[in-house]
Every structure is written in structure tokens, then in C-alpha cells.
C-alpha positions as CSV (number, residue, x, y, z in Angstrom):
1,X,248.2,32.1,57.7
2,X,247.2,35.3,55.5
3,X,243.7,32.8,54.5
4,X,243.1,32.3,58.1
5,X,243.1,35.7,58.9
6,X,240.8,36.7,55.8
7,X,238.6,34.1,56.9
8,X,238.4,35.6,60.7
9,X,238.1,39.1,58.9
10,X,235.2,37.8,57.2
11,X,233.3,36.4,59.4
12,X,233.9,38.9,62.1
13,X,231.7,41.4,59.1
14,X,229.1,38.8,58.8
15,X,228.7,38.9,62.2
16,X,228.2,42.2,62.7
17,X,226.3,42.8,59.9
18,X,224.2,40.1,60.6
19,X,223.9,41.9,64.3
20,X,223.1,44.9,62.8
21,X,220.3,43.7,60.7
22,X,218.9,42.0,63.7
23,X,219.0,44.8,65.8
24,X,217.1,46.8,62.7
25,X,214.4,44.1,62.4
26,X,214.0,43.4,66.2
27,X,213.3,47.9,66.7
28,X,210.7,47.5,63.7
29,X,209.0,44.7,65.1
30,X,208.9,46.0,68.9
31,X,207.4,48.6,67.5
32,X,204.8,46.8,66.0
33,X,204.3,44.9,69.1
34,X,203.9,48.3,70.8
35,X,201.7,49.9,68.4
36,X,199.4,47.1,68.5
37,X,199.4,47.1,72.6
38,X,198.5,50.8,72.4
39,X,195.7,50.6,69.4
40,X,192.9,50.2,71.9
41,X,194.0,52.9,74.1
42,X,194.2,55.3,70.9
43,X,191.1,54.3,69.8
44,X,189.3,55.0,73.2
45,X,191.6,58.6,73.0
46,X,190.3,59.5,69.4
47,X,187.0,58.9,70.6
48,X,186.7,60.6,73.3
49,X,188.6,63.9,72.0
50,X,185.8,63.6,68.9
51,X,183.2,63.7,71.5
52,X,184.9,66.7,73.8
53,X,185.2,68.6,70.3
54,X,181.7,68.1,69.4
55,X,180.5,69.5,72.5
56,X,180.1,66.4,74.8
57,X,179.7,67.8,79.0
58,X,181.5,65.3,81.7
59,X,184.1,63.4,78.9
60,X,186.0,61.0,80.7
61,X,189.5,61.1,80.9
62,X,192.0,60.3,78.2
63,X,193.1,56.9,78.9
64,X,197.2,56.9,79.9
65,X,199.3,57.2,77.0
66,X,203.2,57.6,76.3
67,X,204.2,60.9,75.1
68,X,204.4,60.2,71.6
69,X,201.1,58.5,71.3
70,X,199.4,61.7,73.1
71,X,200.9,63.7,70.7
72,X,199.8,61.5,68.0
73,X,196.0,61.7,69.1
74,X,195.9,65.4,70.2
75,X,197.3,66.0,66.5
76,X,194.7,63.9,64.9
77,X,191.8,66.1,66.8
78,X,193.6,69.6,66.0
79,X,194.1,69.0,62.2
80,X,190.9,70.7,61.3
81,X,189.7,72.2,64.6
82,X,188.3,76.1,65.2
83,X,188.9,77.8,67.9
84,X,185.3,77.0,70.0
85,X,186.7,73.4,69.9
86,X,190.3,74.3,71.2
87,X,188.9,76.0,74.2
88,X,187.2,72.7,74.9
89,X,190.3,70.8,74.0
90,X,192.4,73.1,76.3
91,X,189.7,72.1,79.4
92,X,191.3,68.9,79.3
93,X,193.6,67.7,81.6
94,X,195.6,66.2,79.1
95,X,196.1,69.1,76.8
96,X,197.6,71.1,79.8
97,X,199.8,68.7,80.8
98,X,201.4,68.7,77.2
99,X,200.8,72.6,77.0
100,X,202.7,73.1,79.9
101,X,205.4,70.1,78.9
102,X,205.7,72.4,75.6
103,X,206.1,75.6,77.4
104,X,209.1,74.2,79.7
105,X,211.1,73.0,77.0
106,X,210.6,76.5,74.6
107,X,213.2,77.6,77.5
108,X,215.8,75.2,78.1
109,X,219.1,76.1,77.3
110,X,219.3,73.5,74.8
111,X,218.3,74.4,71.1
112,X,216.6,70.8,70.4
113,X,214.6,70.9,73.0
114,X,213.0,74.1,72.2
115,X,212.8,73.2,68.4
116,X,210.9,70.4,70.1
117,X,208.5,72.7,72.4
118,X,207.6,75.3,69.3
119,X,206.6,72.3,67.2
120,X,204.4,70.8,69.9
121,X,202.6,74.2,70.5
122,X,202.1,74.3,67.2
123,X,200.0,71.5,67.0
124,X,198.2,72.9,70.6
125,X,197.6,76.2,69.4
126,X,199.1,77.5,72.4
127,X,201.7,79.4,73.9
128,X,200.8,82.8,73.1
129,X,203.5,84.3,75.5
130,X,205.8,81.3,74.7
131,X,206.4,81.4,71.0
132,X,207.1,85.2,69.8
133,X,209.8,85.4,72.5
134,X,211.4,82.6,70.2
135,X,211.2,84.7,67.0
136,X,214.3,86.0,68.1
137,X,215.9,82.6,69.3
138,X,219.6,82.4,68.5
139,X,219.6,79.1,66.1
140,X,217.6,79.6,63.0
141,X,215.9,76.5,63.1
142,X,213.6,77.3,66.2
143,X,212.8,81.2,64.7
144,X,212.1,79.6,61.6
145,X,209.5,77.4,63.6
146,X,208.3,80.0,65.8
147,X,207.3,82.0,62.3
148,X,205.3,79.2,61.3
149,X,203.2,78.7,64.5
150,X,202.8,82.6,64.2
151,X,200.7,82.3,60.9
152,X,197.7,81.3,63.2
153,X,198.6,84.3,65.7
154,X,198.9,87.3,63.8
155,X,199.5,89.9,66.5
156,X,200.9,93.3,65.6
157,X,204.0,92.4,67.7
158,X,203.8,88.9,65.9
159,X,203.8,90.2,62.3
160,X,206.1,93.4,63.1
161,X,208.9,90.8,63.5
162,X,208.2,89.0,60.8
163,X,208.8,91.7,58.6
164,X,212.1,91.8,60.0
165,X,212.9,88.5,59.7
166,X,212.7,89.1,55.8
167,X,216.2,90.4,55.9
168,X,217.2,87.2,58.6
169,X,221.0,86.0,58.1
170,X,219.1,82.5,57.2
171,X,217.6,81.6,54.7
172,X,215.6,79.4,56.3
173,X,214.1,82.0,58.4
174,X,213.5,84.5,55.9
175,X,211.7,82.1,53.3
176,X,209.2,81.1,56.8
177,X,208.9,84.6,57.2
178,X,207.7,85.2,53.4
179,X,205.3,82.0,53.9
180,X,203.7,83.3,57.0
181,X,203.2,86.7,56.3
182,X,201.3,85.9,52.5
183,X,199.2,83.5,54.4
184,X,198.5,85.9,56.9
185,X,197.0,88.0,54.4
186,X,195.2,91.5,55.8
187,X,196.6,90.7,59.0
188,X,200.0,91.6,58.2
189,X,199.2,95.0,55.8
190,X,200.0,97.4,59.1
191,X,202.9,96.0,59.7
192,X,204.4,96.1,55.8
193,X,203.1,99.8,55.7
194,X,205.1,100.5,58.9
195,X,208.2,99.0,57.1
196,X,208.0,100.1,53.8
197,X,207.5,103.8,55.6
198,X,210.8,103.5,57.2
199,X,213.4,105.8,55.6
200,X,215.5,102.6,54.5
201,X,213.8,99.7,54.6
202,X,215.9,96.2,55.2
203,X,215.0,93.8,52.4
204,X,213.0,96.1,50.6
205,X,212.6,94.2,47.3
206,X,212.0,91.3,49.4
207,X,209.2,92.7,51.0
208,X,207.6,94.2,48.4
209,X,207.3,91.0,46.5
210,X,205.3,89.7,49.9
211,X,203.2,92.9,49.6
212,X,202.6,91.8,46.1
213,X,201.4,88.3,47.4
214,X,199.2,89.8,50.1
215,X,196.8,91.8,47.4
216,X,195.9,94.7,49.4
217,X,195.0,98.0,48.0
218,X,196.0,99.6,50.8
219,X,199.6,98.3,50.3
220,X,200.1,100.7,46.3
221,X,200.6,104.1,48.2
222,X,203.2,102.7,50.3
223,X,204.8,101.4,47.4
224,X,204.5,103.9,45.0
225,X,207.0,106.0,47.0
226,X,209.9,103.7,46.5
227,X,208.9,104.3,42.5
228,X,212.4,105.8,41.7
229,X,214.5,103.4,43.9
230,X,218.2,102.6,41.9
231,X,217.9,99.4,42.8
232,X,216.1,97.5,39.4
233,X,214.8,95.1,41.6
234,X,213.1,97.1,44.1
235,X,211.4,99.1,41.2
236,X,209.9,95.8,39.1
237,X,208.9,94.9,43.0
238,X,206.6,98.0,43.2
239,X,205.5,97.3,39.4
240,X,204.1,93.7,41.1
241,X,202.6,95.3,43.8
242,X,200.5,98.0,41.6
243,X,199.5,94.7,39.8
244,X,198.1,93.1,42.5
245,X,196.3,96.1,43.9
246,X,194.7,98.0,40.9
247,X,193.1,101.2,41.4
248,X,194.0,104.6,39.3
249,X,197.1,105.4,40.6
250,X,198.2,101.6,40.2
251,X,197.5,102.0,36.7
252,X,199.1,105.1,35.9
253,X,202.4,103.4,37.7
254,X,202.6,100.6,35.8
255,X,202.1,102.6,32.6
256,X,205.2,105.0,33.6
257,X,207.1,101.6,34.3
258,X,207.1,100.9,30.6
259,X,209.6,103.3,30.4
260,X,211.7,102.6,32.9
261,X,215.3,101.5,32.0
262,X,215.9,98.3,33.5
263,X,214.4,95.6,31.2
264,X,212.6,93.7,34.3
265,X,211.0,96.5,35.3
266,X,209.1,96.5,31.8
267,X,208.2,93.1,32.3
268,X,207.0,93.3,35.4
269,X,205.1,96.6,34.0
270,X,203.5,94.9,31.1
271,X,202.7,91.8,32.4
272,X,200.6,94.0,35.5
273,X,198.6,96.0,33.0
274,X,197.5,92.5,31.3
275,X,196.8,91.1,34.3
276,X,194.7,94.3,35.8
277,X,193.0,94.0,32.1
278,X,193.4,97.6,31.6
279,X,192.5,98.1,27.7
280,X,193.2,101.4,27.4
281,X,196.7,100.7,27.8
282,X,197.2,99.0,24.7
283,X,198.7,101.2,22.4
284,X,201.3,101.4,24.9
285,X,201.5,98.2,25.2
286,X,202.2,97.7,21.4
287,X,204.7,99.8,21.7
288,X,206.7,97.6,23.4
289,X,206.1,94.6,21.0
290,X,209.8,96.3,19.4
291,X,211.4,96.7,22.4
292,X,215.2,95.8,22.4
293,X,214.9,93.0,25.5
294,X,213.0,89.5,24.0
295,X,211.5,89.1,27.7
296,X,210.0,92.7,27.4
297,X,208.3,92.1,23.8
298,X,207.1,88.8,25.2
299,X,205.2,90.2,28.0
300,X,203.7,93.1,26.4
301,X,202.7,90.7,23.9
302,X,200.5,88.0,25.7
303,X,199.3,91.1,28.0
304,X,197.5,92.3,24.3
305,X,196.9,89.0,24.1
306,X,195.0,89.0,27.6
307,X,193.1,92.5,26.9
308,X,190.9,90.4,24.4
309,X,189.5,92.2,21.3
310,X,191.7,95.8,22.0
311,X,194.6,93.7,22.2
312,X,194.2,91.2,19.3
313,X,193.5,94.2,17.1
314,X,197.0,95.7,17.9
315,X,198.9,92.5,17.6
316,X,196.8,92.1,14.0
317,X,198.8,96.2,13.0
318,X,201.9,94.4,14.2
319,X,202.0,92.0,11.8
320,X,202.5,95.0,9.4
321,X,205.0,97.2,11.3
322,X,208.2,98.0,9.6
323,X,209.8,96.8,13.2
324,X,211.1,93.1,12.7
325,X,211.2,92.8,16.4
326,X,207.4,93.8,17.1
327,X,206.6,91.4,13.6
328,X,208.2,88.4,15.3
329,X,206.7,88.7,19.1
330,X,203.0,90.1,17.3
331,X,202.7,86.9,15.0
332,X,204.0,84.6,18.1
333,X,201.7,85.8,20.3
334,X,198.6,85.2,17.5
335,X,199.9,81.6,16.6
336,X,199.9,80.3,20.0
337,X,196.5,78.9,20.0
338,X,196.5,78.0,16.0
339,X,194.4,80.2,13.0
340,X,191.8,82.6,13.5
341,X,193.3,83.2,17.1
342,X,194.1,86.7,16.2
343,X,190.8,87.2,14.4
344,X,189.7,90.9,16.0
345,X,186.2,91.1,17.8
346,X,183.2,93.1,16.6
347,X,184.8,95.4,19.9
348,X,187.8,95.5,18.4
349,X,186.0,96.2,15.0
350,X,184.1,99.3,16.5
351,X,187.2,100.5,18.7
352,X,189.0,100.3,15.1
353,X,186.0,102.5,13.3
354,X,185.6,105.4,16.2
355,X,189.7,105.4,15.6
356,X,189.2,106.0,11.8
């Protein structure tokens, strides 16, 4: 009796496992079938959105094509398109239709569906009165894809809100919001001024480390005035974004930051003075080759190293220095590219003689 049942029990899993795999293989090949039914049409499609973006008067219509497959195409054409050849995409009858599909679902009441009509105007390059109503959606996942379709649309109202998105509950959204403001570039400077000139900024840190992605001059001033912040972070924030920008007063930060008391703030410090190539710096710089924090001595070390002759010279009086620390880091630094690495330039040689 009990084998009888087992056998019914197995069975009954071979059939539906067999029904299951059926129903897998059966979708896949459909789909085939479809794909293969619809290839001409596409082709025709492709064609004749090639010819409307390369100028073409009187194209004829797009031949009739499920959703999906319009999508497909229309995405092809927009990969790599400027905006002379969207305005001739957007004369097409087509492209409204799915435009204006797009825009109806950015406000149902359901969150999908929006996700949905955000993604699709990405691809369009529409929905410029659409989208940044979304930036404040509700469900993370459709403001995080409204900040991406805002990268191409950098409108002051546009790039104000991202900047507030940096301190978003999700993290989602604020990591899209980082992403499309650096990619924005001088488009979004105004609107990190404005924030970083608020009298307490939400996600400070946060947003100085975009500022310090950006690479705008414009963006040190700004910065410099949250110098003396007690957060650690905040502080090696503004070091990165004097690094990026350069300029006197950049300089002159960075070179007070070697000071500071929080041990990342020196590394961010040293490691902006080597990158900014600023020579002059190095004795302050070796300095630092004995400072009590390993990641400290490491940066100040391969910034000497990146100053070139100046540099190599002080790392060469390091080797000498009664400090074990500065020793260690000095002959690190020299070894890393094998002997006669640290050899000092005729530069360094004259730098060395005017000294003496």
C-alpha cells in the first residue's frame, strides 16, 4: 500500500515537472516564432528611423509594431542621437504615441507603472514637465529613475533637487543623485553653491565629495567656509574639493589641513597637494613622512614622490632622519619602482645648492 502511494507521489512530480519544463520550452520557442514573424517589420522600422534621423523629408510610416518591439527600435535609434535628430524623431507619429503612452502612466496611482513611464521617457528624451514632478515620487525606485533621466535635463529646478536628494532616506536614491549630478558637471555648480551656502547643509560631507567630482573652481570658496566644521569628515571633504579645484587659496587650504587633527583629514591634505603638483609644499610635506597615523606618512610620501625632483630630494634627507617612522615611509616610497628611483634630478640638485 505505502509503495503504491510513493509510486503515485512520484509520478504525480514527474508530471508536473515535466509540465513545467514544457511550459518553459514552449514560452522560449513562441518567442522565437514571434521574434522571427516580427524581424522584417523591425528591419523596415530601423531603416526608416536611420533615414528620418539623417534628415530624410516625407519618411513613411513606421510599419505596426507591438509595444515592446517599438520600444526596442525607438531605443536602437536614440542610443547615440543629438538633439537635431530627436526633434525629427519626435515629428513622428510613432514617437508621440509612445511619448504620450509614457506620460499617462508617470501618473497612475500605481508605483510600477510609473517606474515603467520614467524609464520609457528616458529612452524618448521626453517629458520635460513629466519627470521632475517624480523626483519627489513616494517609492524610491521611481525618484531614483527620475534622477537618472534628469542627467540629460539639467534645469536649475532639476539639479536644486538633486542636491537634496543627497541626504534621501534611500540609498538608492541618494547614490543616483551622486551619479547625476558628477555627470552633470558645470551644470549643477549653482545649485551646490546654493546648498553649501545654507546655514546647515543636509549631507554636507556627501555633497562636498560630489563637488570634489564636479572639478569646478568656482566650487573652493564655497567650501572653504565649512574649513573648521567638527565633523572629520566634512573637513577631509573640503580638503578633496581644494584638490580638485586649485588656485592660491586651494593651496594654502590644503597646506593648513596638514595640521589638522583628524588623521583623514591629513591624508586627504597630502594626497591634494601631490595631485595639484605644488612643489613648494614639500618641506611640509616631509614633515609628515613621521607623522603618528601610517595612512598619513603614506600619502605625504608618494605626494613627494609625485612632485618629481623636489620631492625625491626630500625623501633622499629622509633616509637619514633620526625619525624611524619618516625612515620607513621615505625608503618605501624610493623602492617602489626598484634602484636609482630616488636618484634626485639636476632640479633637485640646483633647488639643493640655492638651499646651501
Amino acid at each position: 500500500m505505502l509503495y503504491d502511494v510513493l509510486i503515485s507521489v512520484l509520478l504525480a512530480e514527474i508530471g508536473i515537472l515535466g509540465a513545467g519544463l514544457g511550459f518553459i520550452f514552449g514560452h522560449a520557442a513562441l518567442r522565437q516564432v514571434r521574434a522571427a514573424r516580427l524581424r522584417p517589420d523591425m528591419r523596415v522600422s530601423m531603416d526608416i528611423l536611420a533615414r528620418v534621423l539623417a534628415g530624410s523629408p516625407d519618411p513613411p510610416p513606421l510599419p505596426r509594431l507591438p509595444l515592446d518591439k517599438a520600444i526596442e527600435a525607438v531605443a536602437a535609434a536614440t542610443r547615440s542621437v543629438d538633439d537635431a535628430g530627436r526633434a525629427r524623431l519626435a515629428q513622428l507619429p510613432a514617437y508621440v504615441a509612445l511619448t504620450e503612452r509614457s506620460v499617462r502612466w508617470c501618473t497612475s496611482p500605481r508605483w510600477p507603472r510609473r517606474l515603467k513611464g520614467v524609464r520609457l521617457l528616458v529612452i524618448l528624451g521626453a517629458g520635460h514637465t513629466t519627470v521632475p514632478l517624480l523626483l519627489e515620487d513616494p517609492r524610491p525606485e521611481v525618484r531614483s529613475a527620475a534622477a537618472v533621466w534628469a542627467v540629460n535635463h539639467p534645469s536649475p529646478q532639476v539639479t536644486t533637487r538633486l542636491v537634496q536628494m543627497l541626504g534621501d532616506e534611500a540609498l538608492a536614491c541618494r547614490l543616483t543623485a551622486q551619479d547625476a549630478l558628477i555627470r552633470m558637471g558645470r551644470h549643477a555648480v549653482p545649485a551646490i553653491i546654493g546648498h553649501l551656502s545654507e546655514a546647515v547643509p543636509a549631507a554636507l560631507a556627501t555633497a562636498l565629495l560630489v563637488a570634489s567630482r564636479v572639478r569646478d573652481s568656482a566650487l573652493a570658496g564655497p567650501a572653504l567656509e565649512h574649513r573648521n566644521h567638527s565633523d572629520p569628515a566634512v573637513r577631509a571633504a573640503v580638503a578633496q574639493v581644494l584638490a580638485s579645484g586649485g588656485g592660491t587659496d586651494g593651496v594654502e587650504g590644503l597646506e593648513g589641513f596638514l595640521a589638522d587633527p583628524a588623521a583623514a583629514v591629513r591624508t586627504a591634505a597630502a594626497a591634494g597637494l601631490g595631485a595639484l603638483g605644488h612643489w613648494p609644499s614639500s618641506p611640509l610635506l616631509a614633515d609628515r613622512l613621521g607623522d603618528p597615523a601610517w595612512e598619513v606618512r603614506r600619502a605625504a610620501g608618494l605626494a613627494l614622490d609625485r612632485l618629481g625632483g623636489p620631492g625625491q630630494l626630500y625623501l633622499q634627507r629622509a633616509l637619514h632622519s633620526p625619525d624611524r617612522f619618516a625612515r620607513d615611509m621615505a625608503q618605501q616610497v624610493l623602492d617602489r619602482a626598484g634602484p636609482g628611483r630616488g636618484r634626485p634630478t639636476p632640479a633637485a640638485f640646483a633647488m639643493k645648492r640655492q638651499e646651501e
